[in-house]
C-alpha positions in Angstrom: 156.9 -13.7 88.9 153.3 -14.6 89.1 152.2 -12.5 91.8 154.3 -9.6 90.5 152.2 -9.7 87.6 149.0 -10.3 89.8 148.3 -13.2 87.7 144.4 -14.8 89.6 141.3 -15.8 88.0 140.3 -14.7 84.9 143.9 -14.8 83.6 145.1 -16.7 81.0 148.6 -17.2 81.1 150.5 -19.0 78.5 154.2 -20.8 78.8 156.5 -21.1 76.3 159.3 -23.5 76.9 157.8 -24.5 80.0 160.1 -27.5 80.6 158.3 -29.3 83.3 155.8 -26.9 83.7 156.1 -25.3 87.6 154.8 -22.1 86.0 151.5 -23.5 84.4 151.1 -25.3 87.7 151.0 -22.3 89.6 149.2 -20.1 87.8 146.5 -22.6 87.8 146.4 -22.9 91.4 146.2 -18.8 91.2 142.8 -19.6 89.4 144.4 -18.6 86.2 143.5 -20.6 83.0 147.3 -21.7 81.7 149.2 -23.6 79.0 152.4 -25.2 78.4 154.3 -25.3 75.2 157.6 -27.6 75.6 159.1 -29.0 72.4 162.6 -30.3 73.9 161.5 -34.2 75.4 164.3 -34.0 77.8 163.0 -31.0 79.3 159.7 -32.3 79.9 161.2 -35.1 81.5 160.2 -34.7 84.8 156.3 -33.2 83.9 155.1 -37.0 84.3 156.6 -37.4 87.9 155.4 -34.4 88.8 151.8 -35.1 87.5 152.3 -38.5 89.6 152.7 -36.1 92.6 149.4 -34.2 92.1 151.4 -31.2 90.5 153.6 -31.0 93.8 157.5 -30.5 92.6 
């Protein structure tokens, strides 16, 4: 979705419900500037382990 949307640097893209947050992590590594809005804690559980891994899923 991303790249369909051409999202690169100067972009700001921002999640909502971004669970563990794969999209913020890849529109960052497009150069885009991103946030993550998650309010469930279950689905966020995983955004620690995959913080843990350098932002690899």
């Amino acid at each position: 979705m991303l790249e369909m949307a051409a999202v690169g640097p100067g972009d700001y893209v921002m999640d909502l419900g971004s669970a563990d947050g794969h999209t913020v992590i890849a529109a960052a590594r497009l150069g885009a500037r991103a946030v993550g809005v998650e309010l469930d804690p279950q689905a966020r559980g995983g955004l620690q382990t995959i913080r843990e891994r350098g932002g690899r899923g």
